[in-house]
C-alpha positions in Angstrom: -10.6 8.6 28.4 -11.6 7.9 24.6 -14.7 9.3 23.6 -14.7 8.1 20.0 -14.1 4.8 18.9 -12.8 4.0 15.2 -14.0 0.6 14.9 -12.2 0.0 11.3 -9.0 -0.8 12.5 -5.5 -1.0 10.5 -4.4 -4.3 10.9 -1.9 -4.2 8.3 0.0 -1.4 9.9 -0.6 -2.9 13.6 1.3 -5.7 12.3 4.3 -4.5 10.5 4.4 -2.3 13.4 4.9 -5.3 15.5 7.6 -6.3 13.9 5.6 -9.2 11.8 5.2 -9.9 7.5 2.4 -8.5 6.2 1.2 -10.2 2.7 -1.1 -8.2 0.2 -2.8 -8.9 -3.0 -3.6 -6.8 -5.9 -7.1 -5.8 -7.0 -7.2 -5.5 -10.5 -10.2 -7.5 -12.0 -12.9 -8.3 -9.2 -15.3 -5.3 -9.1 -17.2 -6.9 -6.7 -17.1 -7.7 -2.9 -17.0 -10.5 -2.5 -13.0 -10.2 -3.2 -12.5 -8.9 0.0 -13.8 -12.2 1.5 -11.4 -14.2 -0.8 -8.4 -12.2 0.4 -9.6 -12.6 4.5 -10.1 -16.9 3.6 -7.3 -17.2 1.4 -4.9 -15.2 4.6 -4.0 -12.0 3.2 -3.3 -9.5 5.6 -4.4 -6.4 2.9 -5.8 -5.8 -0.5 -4.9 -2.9 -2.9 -6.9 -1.6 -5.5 -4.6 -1.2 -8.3 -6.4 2.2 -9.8 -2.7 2.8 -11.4 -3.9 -0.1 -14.3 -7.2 -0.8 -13.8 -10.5 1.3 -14.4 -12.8 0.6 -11.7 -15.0 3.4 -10.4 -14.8 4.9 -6.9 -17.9 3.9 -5.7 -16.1 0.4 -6.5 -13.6 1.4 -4.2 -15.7 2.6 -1.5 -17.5 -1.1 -1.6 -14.6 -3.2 -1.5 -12.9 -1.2 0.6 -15.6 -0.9 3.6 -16.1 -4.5 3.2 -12.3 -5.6 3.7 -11.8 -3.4 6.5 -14.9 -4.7 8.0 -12.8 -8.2 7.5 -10.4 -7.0 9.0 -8.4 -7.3 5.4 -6.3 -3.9 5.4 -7.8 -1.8 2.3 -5.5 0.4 0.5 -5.6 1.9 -3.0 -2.8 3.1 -5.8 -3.7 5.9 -7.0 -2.6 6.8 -10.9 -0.5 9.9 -9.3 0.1 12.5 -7.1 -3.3 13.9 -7.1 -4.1 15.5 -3.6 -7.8 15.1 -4.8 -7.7 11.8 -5.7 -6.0 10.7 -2.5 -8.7 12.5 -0.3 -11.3 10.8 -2.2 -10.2 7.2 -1.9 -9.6 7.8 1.7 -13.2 9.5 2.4 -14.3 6.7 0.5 -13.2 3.9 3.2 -9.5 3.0 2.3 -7.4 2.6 5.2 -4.2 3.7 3.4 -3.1 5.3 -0.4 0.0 3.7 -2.5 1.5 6.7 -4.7 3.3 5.0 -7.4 6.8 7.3 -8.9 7.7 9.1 -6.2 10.6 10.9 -6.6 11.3 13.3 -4.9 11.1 14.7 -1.0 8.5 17.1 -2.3 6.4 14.8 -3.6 6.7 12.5 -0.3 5.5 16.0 1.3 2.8 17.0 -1.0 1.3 13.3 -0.5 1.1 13.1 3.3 -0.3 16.9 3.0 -3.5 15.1 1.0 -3.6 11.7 3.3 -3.0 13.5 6.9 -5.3 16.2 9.0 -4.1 18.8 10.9 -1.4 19.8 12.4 0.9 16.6 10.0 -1.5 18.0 6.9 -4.0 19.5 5.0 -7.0 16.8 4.7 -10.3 17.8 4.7 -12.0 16.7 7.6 -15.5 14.3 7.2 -15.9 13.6 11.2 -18.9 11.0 10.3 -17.0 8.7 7.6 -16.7 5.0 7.1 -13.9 4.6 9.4 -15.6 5.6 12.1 -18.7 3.9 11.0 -20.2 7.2 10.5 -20.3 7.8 13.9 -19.5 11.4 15.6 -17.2 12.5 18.2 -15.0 15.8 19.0 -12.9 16.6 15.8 -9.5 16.7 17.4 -9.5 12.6 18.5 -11.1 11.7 15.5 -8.3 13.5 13.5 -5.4 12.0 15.9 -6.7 8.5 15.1 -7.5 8.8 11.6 -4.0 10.1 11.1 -2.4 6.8 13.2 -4.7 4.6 11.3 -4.1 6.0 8.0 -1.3 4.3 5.9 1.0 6.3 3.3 3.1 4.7 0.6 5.6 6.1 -1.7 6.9 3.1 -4.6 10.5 3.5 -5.3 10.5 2.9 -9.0 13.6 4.9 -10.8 17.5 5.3 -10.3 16.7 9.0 -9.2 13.8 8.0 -6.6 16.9 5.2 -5.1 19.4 8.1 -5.3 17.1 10.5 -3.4 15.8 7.8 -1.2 17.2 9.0 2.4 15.6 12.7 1.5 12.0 10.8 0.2 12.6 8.9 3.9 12.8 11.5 5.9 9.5 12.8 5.4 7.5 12.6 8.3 3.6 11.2 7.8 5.6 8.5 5.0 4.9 5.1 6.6 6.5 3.0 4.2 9.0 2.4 0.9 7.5 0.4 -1.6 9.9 -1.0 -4.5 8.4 -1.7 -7.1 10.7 -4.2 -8.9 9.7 -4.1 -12.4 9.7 -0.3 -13.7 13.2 -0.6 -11.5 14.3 -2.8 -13.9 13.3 -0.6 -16.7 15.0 2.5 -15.0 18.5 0.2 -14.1 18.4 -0.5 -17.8 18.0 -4.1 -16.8 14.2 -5.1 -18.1 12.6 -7.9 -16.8 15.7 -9.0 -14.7 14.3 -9.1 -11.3 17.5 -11.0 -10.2 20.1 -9.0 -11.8 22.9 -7.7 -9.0 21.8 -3.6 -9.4 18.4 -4.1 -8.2 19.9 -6.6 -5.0 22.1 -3.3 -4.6 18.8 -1.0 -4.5 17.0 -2.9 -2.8 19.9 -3.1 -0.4 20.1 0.9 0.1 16.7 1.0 0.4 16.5 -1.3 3.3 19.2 0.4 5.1 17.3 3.9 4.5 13.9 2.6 5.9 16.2 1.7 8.9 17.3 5.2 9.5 14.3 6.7 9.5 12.3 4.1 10.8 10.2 3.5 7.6 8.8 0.2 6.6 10.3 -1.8 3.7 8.0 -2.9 0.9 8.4 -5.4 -1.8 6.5 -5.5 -5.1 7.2 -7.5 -8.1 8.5 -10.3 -6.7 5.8 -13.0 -6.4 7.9 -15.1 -9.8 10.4 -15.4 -7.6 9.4 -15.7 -3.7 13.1 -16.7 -2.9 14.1 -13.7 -3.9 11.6 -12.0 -2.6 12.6 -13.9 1.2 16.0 -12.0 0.9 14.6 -9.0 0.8 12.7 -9.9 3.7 16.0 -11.3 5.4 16.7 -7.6 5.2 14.3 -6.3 7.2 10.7 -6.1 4.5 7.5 -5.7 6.3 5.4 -6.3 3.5 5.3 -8.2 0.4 2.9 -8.4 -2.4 2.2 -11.4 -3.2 0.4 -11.5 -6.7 -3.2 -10.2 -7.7 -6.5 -10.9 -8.8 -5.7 -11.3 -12.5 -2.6 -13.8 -11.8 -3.9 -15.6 -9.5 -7.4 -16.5 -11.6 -5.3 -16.8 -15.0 -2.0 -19.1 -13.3 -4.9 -21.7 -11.8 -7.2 -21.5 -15.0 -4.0 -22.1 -17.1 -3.0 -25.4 -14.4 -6.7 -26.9 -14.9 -6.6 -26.6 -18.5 -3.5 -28.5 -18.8 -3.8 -30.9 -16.4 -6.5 -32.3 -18.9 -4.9 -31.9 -21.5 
């Protein structure tokens, strides 16, 4: 029998596990928490604090973070890099998952779930009274196993080399999902700003069919200009989708009032 509950569950991951759509937003411009409660009314399934391109503090983090999961809003956080200390410190601080933007290689799929997993999958540093637990104890082994189920880990696909070493990034165990991020893809096809164009329909394509193999999910960035695009990719088997963030959201409805007075 349990012995330890961890009350903060994933309910992102529970649901793409299930087979269903989850549907994030990106945190770029709210500091505050109140964000969290927008994403649970407006029906997002998860939030990500975009630290790649934003500057918010950790203890900003930590806030939004314990409040969305309280929500029941999945919190996760890209981090500016491969930084094994920067990973454990997001998660410590309440994130339920990490988003590691350029990955591109199988090494750096390994090094990352080494920094997101405890032992025996990795090499995390183990806080048994945390936030996900609400600081509650219980015997270190269970609270690792469950952490380690409830913990999500994302590598973005974002070159030609990350799509051509895809089914070795895959294969990583601990790697939960494949996250294209449709934009710097672009850049790195030599097609900039052509979301549509055929080569990234091909990548996507190849990535699908490698999440498939190696039972990964399938993640879809960049896309929220173009949601029938973006349903394509889901035709081929995405689990998640962003669907815009903070900053968009505020400045495309701002932009609509203003003109609708005009």
């Amino acid at each position: 029998m349990s012995t330890i509950e961890i009350p903060l569950k994933n309910a992102m991951k529970a649901k793409m596990d299930a087979g269903g759509l989850a549907v994030g937003m990106i945190v770029r411009l709210m500091r505050n928490v109140e964000i969290a409660a927008i994403a649970k009314s407006a029906g997002f399934d998860s939030l990500y604090i975009d630290l790649e391109h934003c500057s918010f503090s950790l203890e900003t983090v930590s806030q939004i973070s314990l409040t969305a999961a309280a929500l029941g809003v999945t919190p996760l956080v890209r981090v500016a890099g491969i930084d094994p200390a920067e990973i454990g410190r997001v998660l410590e601080s309440g994130a339920q998952g990490v988003i590691i933007p350029h990955m591109e290689s199988k090494a750096d799929a390994e090094t990352v779930v080494e920094a997101a997993k405890f032992p025996p999958r990795g090499q995390r540093s183990l806080l048994g009274i945390n936030p996900h637990t609400l600081f509650r104890g219980g015997p270190a082994a269970e609270i690792m196993e469950k952490m380690n189920a409830a913990t999500l880990v994302v590598g973005m696909i974002e070159s030609v080399g990350a799509i051509e070493r895809a089914d070795e990034i895959a294969s990583v165990e601990g790697l939960d999902m494949l996250h294209v991020g449709t934009n710097d893809l672009c850049n790195s096809l030599g097609v900039p700003g052509q979301i549509d164009h055929p080569s990234v329909c091909e990548a996507y394509a190849q990535i699908a069919s490698v999440c498939r193999a190696h039972g990964k999910h399938l993640g879809v960035g960049g896309l929220n200009s173009r949601p029938d695009i973006a349903r394509e990719i889901i035709g081929l088997g995405a689990r998640y989708v962003s669907a815009g963030s903070d900053t968009g959201f505020l400045m495309n409805a701002a932009t609509a009032a203003a003109r609708s007075f005009a």
